[in-house]
C-alpha positions as CSV (number, residue, x, y, z in Angstrom):
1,X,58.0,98.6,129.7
2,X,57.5,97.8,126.3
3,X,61.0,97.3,125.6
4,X,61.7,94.5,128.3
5,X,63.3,91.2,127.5
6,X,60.8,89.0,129.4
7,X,61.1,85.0,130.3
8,X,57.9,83.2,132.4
9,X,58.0,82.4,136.0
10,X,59.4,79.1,134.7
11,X,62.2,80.2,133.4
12,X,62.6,82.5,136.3
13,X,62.2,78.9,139.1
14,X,64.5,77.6,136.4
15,X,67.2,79.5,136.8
16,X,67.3,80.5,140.2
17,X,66.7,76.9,141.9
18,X,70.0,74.3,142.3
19,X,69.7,72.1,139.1
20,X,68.2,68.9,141.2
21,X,65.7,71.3,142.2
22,X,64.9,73.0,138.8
23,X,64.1,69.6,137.1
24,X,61.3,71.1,134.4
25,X,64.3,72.5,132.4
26,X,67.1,72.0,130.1
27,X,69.7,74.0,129.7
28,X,71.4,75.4,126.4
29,X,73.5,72.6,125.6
30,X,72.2,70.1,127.6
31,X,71.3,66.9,127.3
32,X,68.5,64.0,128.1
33,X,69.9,60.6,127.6
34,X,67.8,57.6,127.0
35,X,65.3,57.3,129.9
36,X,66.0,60.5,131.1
37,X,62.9,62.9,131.7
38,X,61.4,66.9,132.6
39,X,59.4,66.9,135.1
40,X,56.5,68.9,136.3
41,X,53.9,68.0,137.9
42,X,51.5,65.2,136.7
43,X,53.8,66.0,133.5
44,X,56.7,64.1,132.0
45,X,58.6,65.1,129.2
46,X,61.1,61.6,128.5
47,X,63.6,60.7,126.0
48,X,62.4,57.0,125.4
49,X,64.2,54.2,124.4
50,X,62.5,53.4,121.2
51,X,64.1,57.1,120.5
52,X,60.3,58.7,120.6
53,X,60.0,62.1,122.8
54,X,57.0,62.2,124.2
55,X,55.2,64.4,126.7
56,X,52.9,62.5,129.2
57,X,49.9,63.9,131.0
58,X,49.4,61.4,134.5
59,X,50.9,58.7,131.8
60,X,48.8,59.3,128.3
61,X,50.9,60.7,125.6
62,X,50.0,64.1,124.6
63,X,52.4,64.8,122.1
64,X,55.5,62.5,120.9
65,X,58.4,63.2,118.1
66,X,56.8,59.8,115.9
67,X,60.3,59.1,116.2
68,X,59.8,55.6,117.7
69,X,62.1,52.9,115.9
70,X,64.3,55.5,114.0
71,X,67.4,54.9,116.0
72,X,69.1,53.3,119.2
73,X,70.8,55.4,122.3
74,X,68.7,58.2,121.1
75,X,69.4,61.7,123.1
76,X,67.8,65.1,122.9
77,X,70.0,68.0,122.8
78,X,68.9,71.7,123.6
79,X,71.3,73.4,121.2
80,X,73.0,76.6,122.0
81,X,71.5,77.9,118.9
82,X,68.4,77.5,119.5
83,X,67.2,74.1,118.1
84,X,66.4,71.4,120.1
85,X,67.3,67.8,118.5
86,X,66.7,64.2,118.4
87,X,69.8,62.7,117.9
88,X,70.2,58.6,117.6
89,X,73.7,56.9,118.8
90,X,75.5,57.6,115.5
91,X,74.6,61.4,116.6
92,X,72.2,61.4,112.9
93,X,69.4,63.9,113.7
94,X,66.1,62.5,113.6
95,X,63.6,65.0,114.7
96,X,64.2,69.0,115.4
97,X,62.1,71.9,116.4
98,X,63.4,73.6,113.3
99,X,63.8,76.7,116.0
100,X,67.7,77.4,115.0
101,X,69.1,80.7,114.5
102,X,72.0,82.4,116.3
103,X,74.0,81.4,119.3
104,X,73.0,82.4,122.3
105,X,71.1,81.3,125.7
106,X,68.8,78.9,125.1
107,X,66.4,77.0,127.8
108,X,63.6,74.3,127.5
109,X,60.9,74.7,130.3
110,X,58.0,72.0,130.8
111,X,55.4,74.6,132.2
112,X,52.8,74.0,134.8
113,X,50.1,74.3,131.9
114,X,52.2,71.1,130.2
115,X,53.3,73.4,127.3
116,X,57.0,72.8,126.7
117,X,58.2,76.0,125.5
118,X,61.9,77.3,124.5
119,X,63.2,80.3,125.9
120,X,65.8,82.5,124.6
121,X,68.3,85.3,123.8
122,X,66.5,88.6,123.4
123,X,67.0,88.9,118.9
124,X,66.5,93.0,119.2
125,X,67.6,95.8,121.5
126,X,67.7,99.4,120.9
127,X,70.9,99.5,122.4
128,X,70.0,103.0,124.7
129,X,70.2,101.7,127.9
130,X,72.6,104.3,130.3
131,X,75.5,103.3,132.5
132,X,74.6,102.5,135.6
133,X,70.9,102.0,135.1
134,X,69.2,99.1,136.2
135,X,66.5,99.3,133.3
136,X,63.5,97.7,134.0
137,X,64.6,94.8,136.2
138,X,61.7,92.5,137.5
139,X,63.5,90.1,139.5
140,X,67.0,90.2,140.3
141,X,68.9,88.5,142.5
142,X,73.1,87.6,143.0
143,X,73.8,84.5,141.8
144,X,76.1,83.3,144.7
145,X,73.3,83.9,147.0
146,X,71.9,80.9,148.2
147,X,69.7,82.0,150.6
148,X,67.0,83.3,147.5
149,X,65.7,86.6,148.3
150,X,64.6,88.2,144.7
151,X,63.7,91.1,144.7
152,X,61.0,93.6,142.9
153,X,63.3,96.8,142.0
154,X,60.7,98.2,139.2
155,X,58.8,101.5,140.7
156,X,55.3,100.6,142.0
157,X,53.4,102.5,138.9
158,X,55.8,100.6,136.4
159,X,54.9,96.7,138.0
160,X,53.2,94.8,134.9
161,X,49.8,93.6,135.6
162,X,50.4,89.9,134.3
163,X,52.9,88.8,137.3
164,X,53.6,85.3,134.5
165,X,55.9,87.4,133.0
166,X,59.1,87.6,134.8
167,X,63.1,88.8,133.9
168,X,66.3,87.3,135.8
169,X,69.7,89.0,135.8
170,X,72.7,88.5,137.8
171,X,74.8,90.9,138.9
Protein backbone atom coordinates (compact mmCIF):
# COMPACT_ATOMS: atom_id res chain seq x y z
CA UNK A 1 0.00 0.00 0.00
CA UNK A 2 2.52 2.39 0.85
CA UNK A 3 4.02 2.30 -2.47
CA UNK A 4 0.80 3.41 -4.53
CA UNK A 5 0.82 6.27 -6.94
CA UNK A 6 -2.41 7.91 -5.67
CA UNK A 7 -4.67 10.97 -7.42
CA UNK A 8 -8.11 12.27 -5.40
CA UNK A 9 -11.57 11.33 -6.40
CA UNK A 10 -11.26 14.49 -8.58
CA UNK A 11 -8.86 13.49 -10.57
CA UNK A 12 -10.42 10.09 -10.72
CA UNK A 13 -14.27 12.12 -12.00
CA UNK A 14 -11.74 13.89 -14.10
CA UNK A 15 -10.55 11.47 -16.02
CA UNK A 16 -13.15 9.14 -16.48
CA UNK A 17 -16.15 11.64 -17.35
CA UNK A 18 -16.44 12.93 -21.39
CA UNK A 19 -14.53 16.42 -21.26
CA UNK A 20 -18.00 18.57 -21.21
CA UNK A 21 -18.77 16.54 -18.36
CA UNK A 22 -15.40 16.84 -16.38
CA UNK A 23 -15.41 20.64 -16.45
CA UNK A 24 -13.38 21.13 -12.90
CA UNK A 25 -10.16 20.22 -14.83
CA UNK A 26 -7.48 21.08 -17.18
CA UNK A 27 -5.58 18.93 -18.81
CA UNK A 28 -1.62 18.79 -19.32
CA UNK A 29 -1.39 21.11 -22.07
CA UNK A 30 -4.49 22.70 -22.02
CA UNK A 31 -5.65 25.85 -22.15
CA UNK A 32 -8.27 28.56 -20.65
CA UNK A 33 -8.67 31.45 -22.99
CA UNK A 34 -9.97 34.77 -21.92
CA UNK A 35 -13.35 34.33 -20.26
CA UNK A 36 -12.98 30.85 -20.10
CA UNK A 37 -13.57 29.10 -16.52
CA UNK A 38 -13.36 25.59 -14.02
CA UNK A 39 -16.09 24.88 -12.58
CA UNK A 40 -17.35 23.25 -9.48
CA UNK A 41 -19.84 23.86 -7.67
CA UNK A 42 -20.61 27.39 -6.16
CA UNK A 43 -16.74 27.59 -7.39
CA UNK A 44 -15.32 29.31 -10.47
CA UNK A 45 -11.84 29.30 -11.39
CA UNK A 46 -11.77 32.09 -14.66
CA UNK A 47 -9.19 33.41 -16.83
CA UNK A 48 -10.43 37.20 -16.81
CA UNK A 49 -10.05 39.70 -19.16
CA UNK A 50 -8.04 42.11 -17.29
CA UNK A 51 -5.56 38.90 -17.39
CA UNK A 52 -6.24 38.30 -13.43
CA UNK A 53 -6.96 34.44 -12.48
CA UNK A 54 -9.02 34.33 -9.86
CA UNK A 55 -11.01 31.72 -8.00
CA UNK A 56 -14.58 32.73 -6.93
CA UNK A 57 -16.52 31.35 -4.00
CA UNK A 58 -20.74 32.06 -4.98
CA UNK A 59 -18.90 35.29 -6.76
CA UNK A 60 -16.18 36.80 -3.98
CA UNK A 61 -12.73 36.38 -4.94
CA UNK A 62 -10.78 34.03 -2.87
CA UNK A 63 -7.62 34.05 -4.42
CA UNK A 64 -6.47 35.87 -7.75
CA UNK A 65 -2.93 35.84 -9.77
CA UNK A 66 -2.76 40.16 -8.89
CA UNK A 67 -2.23 39.89 -12.48
CA UNK A 68 -5.01 42.35 -13.41
CA UNK A 69 -3.68 45.02 -16.06
CA UNK A 70 -0.42 43.14 -16.89
CA UNK A 71 -1.40 42.08 -20.39
CA UNK A 72 -4.30 41.72 -23.03
CA UNK A 73 -5.71 38.17 -24.52
CA UNK A 74 -4.27 36.65 -21.41
CA UNK A 75 -4.45 32.61 -21.36
CA UNK A 76 -3.51 30.12 -18.76
CA UNK A 77 -1.70 27.09 -19.83
CA UNK A 78 -1.32 23.79 -17.74
CA UNK A 79 2.11 22.81 -18.99
CA UNK A 80 3.15 19.35 -19.68
CA UNK A 81 5.84 19.96 -17.27
CA UNK A 82 4.20 20.69 -14.66
CA UNK A 83 3.82 24.49 -14.33
CA UNK A 84 0.86 26.14 -14.81
CA UNK A 85 1.17 29.84 -16.58
CA UNK A 86 -0.28 33.11 -17.17
CA UNK A 87 0.54 34.02 -20.40
CA UNK A 88 -0.58 37.57 -22.05
CA UNK A 89 -1.25 37.76 -26.10
CA UNK A 90 2.45 38.27 -26.93
CA UNK A 91 2.72 34.63 -25.03
CA UNK A 92 5.21 36.85 -22.15
CA UNK A 93 4.54 34.84 -18.92
CA UNK A 94 3.18 36.83 -16.28
CA UNK A 95 2.32 34.70 -13.35
CA UNK A 96 3.42 30.80 -12.75
CA UNK A 97 2.88 28.31 -10.01
CA UNK A 98 6.75 27.90 -10.10
CA UNK A 99 5.58 23.95 -10.01
CA UNK A 100 7.95 22.92 -13.15
CA UNK A 101 10.05 20.04 -13.32
CA UNK A 102 10.03 17.08 -15.76
CA UNK A 103 7.61 16.16 -18.50
CA UNK A 104 4.98 14.22 -17.86
CA UNK A 105 1.08 14.05 -17.01
CA UNK A 106 0.00 16.86 -15.56
CA UNK A 107 -3.81 17.87 -14.43
CA UNK A 108 -5.42 20.89 -12.70
CA UNK A 109 -8.51 19.92 -10.59
CA UNK A 110 -10.85 22.73 -8.86
CA UNK A 111 -11.90 20.31 -5.88
CA UNK A 112 -15.27 20.28 -4.16
CA UNK A 113 -13.43 21.86 -1.03
CA UNK A 114 -12.51 24.95 -3.62
CA UNK A 115 -8.74 24.06 -3.36
CA UNK A 116 -7.33 23.98 -6.88
CA UNK A 117 -4.69 21.46 -6.76
CA UNK A 118 -2.21 20.03 -9.61
CA UNK A 119 -1.91 16.52 -10.03
CA UNK A 120 0.83 14.59 -11.57
CA UNK A 121 3.34 12.05 -12.79
CA UNK A 122 4.43 9.71 -9.98
CA UNK A 123 8.56 11.35 -9.53
CA UNK A 124 9.67 7.74 -7.77
CA UNK A 125 9.05 4.07 -8.31
CA UNK A 126 10.95 1.13 -7.16
CA UNK A 127 10.69 -0.21 -10.38
CA UNK A 128 9.69 -4.09 -8.81
CA UNK A 129 6.45 -4.50 -10.02
CA UNK A 130 6.07 -8.30 -11.78
CA UNK A 131 4.62 -9.04 -15.28
CA UNK A 132 1.37 -9.48 -15.24
CA UNK A 133 0.47 -8.07 -11.92
CA UNK A 134 -2.08 -5.66 -11.43
CA UNK A 135 -0.30 -3.95 -8.32
CA UNK A 136 -2.41 -2.25 -6.22
CA UNK A 137 -5.10 -0.91 -8.58
CA UNK A 138 -7.99 1.09 -6.85
CA UNK A 139 -10.05 1.88 -9.64
CA UNK A 140 -9.71 0.64 -13.04
CA UNK A 141 -11.63 0.82 -15.83
CA UNK A 142 -11.17 0.42 -20.04
CA UNK A 143 -11.01 3.57 -21.50
CA UNK A 144 -13.32 2.76 -24.54
CA UNK A 145 -15.95 1.88 -22.22
CA UNK A 146 -18.55 4.18 -22.06
CA UNK A 147 -20.89 2.69 -20.15
CA UNK A 148 -18.52 3.51 -16.65
CA UNK A 149 -18.38 0.58 -14.54
CA UNK A 150 -15.01 1.02 -12.31
CA UNK A 151 -14.17 -1.30 -10.51
CA UNK A 152 -12.55 -2.09 -6.87
CA UNK A 153 -9.82 -5.02 -7.84
CA UNK A 154 -7.66 -4.39 -4.47
CA UNK A 155 -8.35 -7.52 -1.92
CA UNK A 156 -10.90 -6.58 0.83
CA UNK A 157 -8.04 -6.43 3.79
CA UNK A 158 -5.81 -4.19 1.44
CA UNK A 159 -8.97 -1.37 0.71
CA UNK A 160 -7.40 2.06 2.29
CA UNK A 161 -9.54 3.51 4.92
CA UNK A 162 -9.61 7.15 3.32
CA UNK A 163 -11.86 6.26 0.08
CA UNK A 164 -10.49 10.40 -1.12
CA UNK A 165 -7.68 8.75 -2.32
CA UNK A 166 -8.22 7.13 -5.54
CA UNK A 167 -5.75 5.59 -8.66
CA UNK A 168 -7.07 5.38 -12.49
CA UNK A 169 -5.35 3.16 -15.06
CA UNK A 170 -6.40 2.04 -18.41
CA UNK A 171 -5.78 -1.00 -19.81
Amino acid sequence: MAALVMLSAAVFLGLLLPSSMADNVLDGGGTLYTGQSLTQGDYTFIMQSDCNLVLYDKGRAVWASKTNGQGRNCVLRMQTDGNLVVYDGSNRPVWASNTGGSRGYYILVLQRDRNVVIYGCPRWASGTNTADSEGVVIVKSDWNDTSFNPQVVVPAADEPSNRKIAMVTNN
